[in-house]
N, CA, C and O atoms as a MOPAC input file, in Angstrom:
PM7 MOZYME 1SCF
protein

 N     46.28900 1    23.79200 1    43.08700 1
 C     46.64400 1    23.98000 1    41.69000 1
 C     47.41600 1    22.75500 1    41.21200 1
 O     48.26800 1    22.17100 1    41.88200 1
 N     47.02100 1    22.42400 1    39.96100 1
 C     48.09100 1    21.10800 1    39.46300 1
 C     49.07700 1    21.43200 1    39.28600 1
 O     49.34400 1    22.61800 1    39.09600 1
 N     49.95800 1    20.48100 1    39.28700 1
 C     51.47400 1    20.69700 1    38.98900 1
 C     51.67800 1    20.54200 1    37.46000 1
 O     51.64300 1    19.43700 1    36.91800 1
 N     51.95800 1    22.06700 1    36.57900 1
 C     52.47500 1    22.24100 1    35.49600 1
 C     53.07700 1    21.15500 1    34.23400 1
 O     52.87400 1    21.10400 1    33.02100 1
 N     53.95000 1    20.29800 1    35.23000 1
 C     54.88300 1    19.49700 1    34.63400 1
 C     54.55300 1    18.19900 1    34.85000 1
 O     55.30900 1    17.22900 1    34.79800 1
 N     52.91800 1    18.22700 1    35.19500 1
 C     52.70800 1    16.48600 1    35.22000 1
 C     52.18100 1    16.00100 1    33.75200 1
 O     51.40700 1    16.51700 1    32.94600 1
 N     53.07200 1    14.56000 1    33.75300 1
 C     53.06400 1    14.32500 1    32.17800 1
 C     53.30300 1    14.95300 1    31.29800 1
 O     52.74400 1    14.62600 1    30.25200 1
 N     54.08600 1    15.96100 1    31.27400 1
 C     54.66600 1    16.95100 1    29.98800 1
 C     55.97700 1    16.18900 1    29.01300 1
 O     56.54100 1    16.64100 1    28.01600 1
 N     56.13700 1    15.20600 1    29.55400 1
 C     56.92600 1    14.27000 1    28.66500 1
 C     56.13800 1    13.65500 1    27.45900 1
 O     56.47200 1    13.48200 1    26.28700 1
 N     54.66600 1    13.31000 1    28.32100 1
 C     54.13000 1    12.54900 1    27.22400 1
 C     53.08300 1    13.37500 1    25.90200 1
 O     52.49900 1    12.84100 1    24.95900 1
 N     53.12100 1    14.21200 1    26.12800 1
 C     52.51500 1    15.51800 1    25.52500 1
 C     53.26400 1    15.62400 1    23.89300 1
 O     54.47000 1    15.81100 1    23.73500 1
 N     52.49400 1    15.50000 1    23.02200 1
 C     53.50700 1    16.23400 1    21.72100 1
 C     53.68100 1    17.44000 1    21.27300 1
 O     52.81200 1    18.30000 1    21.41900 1
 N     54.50300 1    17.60300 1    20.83700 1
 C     55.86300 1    18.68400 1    20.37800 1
 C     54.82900 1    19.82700 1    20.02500 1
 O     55.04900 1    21.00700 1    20.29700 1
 N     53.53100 1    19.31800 1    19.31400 1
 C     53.07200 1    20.23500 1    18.29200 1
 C     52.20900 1    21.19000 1    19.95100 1
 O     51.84900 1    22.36000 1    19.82700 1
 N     52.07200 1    20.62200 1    20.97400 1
 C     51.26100 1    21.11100 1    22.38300 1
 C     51.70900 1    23.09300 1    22.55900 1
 O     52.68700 1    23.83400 1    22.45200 1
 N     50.77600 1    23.13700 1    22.76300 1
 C     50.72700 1    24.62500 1    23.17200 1
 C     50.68300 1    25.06400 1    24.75900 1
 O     49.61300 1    24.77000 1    25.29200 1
 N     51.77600 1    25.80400 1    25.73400 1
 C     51.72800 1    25.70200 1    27.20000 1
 C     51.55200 1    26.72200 1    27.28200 1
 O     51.92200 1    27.49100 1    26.39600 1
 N     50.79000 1    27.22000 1    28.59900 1
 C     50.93400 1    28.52400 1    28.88000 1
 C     52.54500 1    29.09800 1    29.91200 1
 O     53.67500 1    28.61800 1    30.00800 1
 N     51.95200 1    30.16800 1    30.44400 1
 C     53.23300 1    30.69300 1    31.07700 1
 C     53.68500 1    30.10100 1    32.48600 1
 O     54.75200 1    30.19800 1    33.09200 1
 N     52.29600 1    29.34600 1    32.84100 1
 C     52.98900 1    29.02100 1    34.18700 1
 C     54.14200 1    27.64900 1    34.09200 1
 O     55.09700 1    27.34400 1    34.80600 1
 N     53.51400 1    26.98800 1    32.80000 1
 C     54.42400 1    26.15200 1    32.26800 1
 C     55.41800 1    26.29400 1    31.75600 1
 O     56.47300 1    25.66100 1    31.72400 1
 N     55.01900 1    27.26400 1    31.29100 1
 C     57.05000 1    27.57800 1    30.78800 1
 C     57.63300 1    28.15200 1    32.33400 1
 O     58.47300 1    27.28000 1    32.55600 1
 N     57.67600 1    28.82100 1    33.18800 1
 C     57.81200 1    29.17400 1    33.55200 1
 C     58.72100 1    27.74100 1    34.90200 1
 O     59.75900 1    27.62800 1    35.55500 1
 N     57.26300 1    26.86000 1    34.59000 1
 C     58.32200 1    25.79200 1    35.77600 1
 C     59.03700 1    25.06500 1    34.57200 1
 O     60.17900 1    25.50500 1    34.70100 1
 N     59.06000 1    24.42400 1    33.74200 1
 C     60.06600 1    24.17600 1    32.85100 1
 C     61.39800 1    24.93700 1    32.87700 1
 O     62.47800 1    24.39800 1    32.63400 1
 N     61.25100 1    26.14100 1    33.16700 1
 C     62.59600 1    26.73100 1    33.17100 1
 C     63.20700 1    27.44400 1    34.77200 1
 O     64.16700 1    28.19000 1    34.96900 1
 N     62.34000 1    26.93200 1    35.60800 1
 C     62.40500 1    27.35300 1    36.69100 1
 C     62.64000 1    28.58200 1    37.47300 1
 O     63.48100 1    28.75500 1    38.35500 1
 N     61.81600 1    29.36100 1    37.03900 1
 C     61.77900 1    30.85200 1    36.62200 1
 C     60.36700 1    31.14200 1    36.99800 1
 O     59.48600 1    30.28200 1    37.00500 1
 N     60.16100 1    32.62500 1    37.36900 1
 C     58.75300 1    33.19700 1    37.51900 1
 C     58.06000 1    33.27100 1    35.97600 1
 O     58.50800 1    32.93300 1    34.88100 1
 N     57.09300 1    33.71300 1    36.27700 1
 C     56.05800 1    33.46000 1    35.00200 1
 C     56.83300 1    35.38900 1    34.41000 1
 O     57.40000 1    35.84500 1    33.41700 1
 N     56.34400 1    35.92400 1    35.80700 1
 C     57.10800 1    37.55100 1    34.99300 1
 C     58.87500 1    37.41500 1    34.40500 1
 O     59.36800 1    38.21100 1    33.60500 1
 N     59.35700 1    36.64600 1    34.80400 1
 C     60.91000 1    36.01900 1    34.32200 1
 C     60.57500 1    36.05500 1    32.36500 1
 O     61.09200 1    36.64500 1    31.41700 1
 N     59.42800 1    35.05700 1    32.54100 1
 C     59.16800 1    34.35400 1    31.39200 1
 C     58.67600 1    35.38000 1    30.06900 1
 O     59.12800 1    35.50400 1    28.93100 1
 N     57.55700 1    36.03200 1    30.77700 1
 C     57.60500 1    37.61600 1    29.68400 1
 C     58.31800 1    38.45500 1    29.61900 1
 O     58.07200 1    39.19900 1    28.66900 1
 N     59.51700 1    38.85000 1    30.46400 1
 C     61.16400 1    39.45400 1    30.53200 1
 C     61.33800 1    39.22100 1    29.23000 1
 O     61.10600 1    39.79800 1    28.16800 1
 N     62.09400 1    37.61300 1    29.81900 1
 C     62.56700 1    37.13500 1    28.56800 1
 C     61.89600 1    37.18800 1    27.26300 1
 O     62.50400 1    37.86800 1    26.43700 1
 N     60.85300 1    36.67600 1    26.87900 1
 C     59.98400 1    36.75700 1    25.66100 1
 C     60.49100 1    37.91500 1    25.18700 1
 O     61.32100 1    37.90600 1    24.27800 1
 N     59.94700 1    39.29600 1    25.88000 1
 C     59.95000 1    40.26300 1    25.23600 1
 C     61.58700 1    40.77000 1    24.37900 1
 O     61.71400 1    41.21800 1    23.23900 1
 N     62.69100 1    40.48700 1    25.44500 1
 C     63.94300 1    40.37200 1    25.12800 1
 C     64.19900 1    39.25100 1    23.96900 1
 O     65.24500 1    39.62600 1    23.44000 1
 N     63.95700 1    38.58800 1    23.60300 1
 C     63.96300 1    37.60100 1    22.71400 1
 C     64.91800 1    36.68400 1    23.18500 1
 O     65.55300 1    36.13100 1    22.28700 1
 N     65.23700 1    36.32400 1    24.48500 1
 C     65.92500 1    34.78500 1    25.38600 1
 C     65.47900 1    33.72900 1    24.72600 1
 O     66.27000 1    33.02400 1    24.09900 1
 N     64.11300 1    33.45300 1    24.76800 1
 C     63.62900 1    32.61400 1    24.90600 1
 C     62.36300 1    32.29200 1    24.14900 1
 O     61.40500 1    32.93200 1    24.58400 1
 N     61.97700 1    31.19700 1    22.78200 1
 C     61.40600 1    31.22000 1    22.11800 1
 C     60.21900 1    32.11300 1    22.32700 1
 O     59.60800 1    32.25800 1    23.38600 1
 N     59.85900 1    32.96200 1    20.63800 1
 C     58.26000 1    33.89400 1    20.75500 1
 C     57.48000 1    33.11200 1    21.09100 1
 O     57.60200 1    31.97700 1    20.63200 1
 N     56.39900 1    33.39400 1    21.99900 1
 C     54.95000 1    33.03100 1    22.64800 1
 C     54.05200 1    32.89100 1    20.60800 1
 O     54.48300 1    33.37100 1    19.55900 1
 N     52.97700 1    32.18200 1    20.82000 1
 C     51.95700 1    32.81600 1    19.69900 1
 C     50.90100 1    32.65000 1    20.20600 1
 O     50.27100 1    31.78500 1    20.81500 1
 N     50.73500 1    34.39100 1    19.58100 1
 C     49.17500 1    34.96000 1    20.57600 1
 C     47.72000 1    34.24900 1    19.53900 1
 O     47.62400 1    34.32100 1    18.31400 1
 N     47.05400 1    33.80900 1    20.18800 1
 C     46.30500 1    32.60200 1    19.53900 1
 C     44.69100 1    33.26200 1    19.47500 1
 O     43.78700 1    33.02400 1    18.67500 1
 N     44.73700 1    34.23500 1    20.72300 1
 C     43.40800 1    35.40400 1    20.90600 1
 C     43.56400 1    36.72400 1    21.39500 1
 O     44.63800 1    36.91300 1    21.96600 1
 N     43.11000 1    37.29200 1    21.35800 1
 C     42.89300 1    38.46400 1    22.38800 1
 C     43.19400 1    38.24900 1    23.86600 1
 O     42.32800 1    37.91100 1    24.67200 1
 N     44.75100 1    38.51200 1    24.24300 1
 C     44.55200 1    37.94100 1    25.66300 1
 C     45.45500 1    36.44500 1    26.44200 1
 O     45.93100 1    35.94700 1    27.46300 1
 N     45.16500 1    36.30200 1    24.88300 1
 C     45.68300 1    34.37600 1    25.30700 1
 C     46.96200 1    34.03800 1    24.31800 1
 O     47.11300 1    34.04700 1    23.09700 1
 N     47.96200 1    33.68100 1    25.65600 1
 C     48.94600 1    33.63200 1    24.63100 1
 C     49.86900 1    32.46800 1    25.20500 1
 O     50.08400 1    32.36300 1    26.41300 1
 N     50.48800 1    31.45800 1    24.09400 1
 C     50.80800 1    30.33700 1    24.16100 1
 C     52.27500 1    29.85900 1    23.78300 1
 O     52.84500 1    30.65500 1    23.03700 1
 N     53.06300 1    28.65500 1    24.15700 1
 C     54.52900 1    28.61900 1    23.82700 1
 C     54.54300 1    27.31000 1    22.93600 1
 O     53.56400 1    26.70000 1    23.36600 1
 N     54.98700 1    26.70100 1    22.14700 1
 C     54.76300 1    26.16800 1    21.58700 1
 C     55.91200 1    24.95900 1    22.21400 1
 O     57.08800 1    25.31200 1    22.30600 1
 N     55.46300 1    23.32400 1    22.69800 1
 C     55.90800 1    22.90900 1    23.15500 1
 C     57.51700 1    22.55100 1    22.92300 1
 O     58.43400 1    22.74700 1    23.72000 1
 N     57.59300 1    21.88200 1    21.40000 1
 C     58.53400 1    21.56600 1    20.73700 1
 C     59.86300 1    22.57400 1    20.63900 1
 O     61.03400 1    22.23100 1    20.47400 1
 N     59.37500 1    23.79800 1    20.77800 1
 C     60.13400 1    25.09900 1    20.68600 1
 C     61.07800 1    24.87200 1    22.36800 1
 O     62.12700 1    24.32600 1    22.71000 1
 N     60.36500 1    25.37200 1    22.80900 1
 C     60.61100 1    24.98300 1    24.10200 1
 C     61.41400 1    23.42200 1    24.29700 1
 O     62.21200 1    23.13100 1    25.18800 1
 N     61.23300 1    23.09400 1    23.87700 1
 C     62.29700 1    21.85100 1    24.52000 1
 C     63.47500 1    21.84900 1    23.53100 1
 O     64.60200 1    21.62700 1    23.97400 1
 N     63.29600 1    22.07300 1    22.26900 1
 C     64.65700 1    22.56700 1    21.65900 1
 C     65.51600 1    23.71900 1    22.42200 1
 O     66.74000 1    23.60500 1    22.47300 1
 N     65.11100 1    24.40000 1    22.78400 1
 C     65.58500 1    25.45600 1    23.58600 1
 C     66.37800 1    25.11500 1    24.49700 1
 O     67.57000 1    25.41800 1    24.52000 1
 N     65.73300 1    24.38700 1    25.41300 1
 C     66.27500 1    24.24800 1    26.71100 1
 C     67.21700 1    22.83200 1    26.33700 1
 O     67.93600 1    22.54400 1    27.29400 1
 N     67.31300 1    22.24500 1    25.60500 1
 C     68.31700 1    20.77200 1    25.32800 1
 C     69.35600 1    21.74900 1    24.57900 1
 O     70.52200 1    21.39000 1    24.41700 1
 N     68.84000 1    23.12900 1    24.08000 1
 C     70.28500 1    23.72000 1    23.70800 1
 C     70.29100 1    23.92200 1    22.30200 1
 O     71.22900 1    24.59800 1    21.88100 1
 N     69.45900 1    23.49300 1    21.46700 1
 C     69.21800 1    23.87700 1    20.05000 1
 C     68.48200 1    25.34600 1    20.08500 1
 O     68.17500 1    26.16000 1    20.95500 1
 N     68.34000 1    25.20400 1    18.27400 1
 C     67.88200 1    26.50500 1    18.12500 1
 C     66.62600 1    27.07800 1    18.97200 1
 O     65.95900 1    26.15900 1    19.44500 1
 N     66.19800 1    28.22200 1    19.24400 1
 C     64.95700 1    28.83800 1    18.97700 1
 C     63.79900 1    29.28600 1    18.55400 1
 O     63.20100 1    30.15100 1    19.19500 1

């Protein structure tokens, strides 16, 4: 399996990750990651299909540097 976090620096803001990516971004299980979601920790996912559901990159890194949500 690739590693999640290769080149995720160079990726822009507007990028859509799934859970295993958020998940090593925050170094946390992927079930950690829908915990949280559902609790509202950690920026809403947007469900994009039936099934498929995505974090929005930019969100995510505001987050974790400590800004808003």
């Amino acid at each position: 399996m690739a590693d999640p976090l290769n080149n995720l620096e160079t990726l822009p803001d507007t990028t859509l990750v799934g859970v295993r990516t958020v998940a090593a971004m925050l170094g946390c299980s992927p079930n950690t990651v829908w915990r949280s979601s559902k609790a509202g920790n950690i920026p809403a996912p947007i469900h994009i299909a039936t099934r498929t559901v995505r974090w929005n990159l930019g969100e995510l890194r505001a987050f974790i540097s400590g800004g808003a949500s």
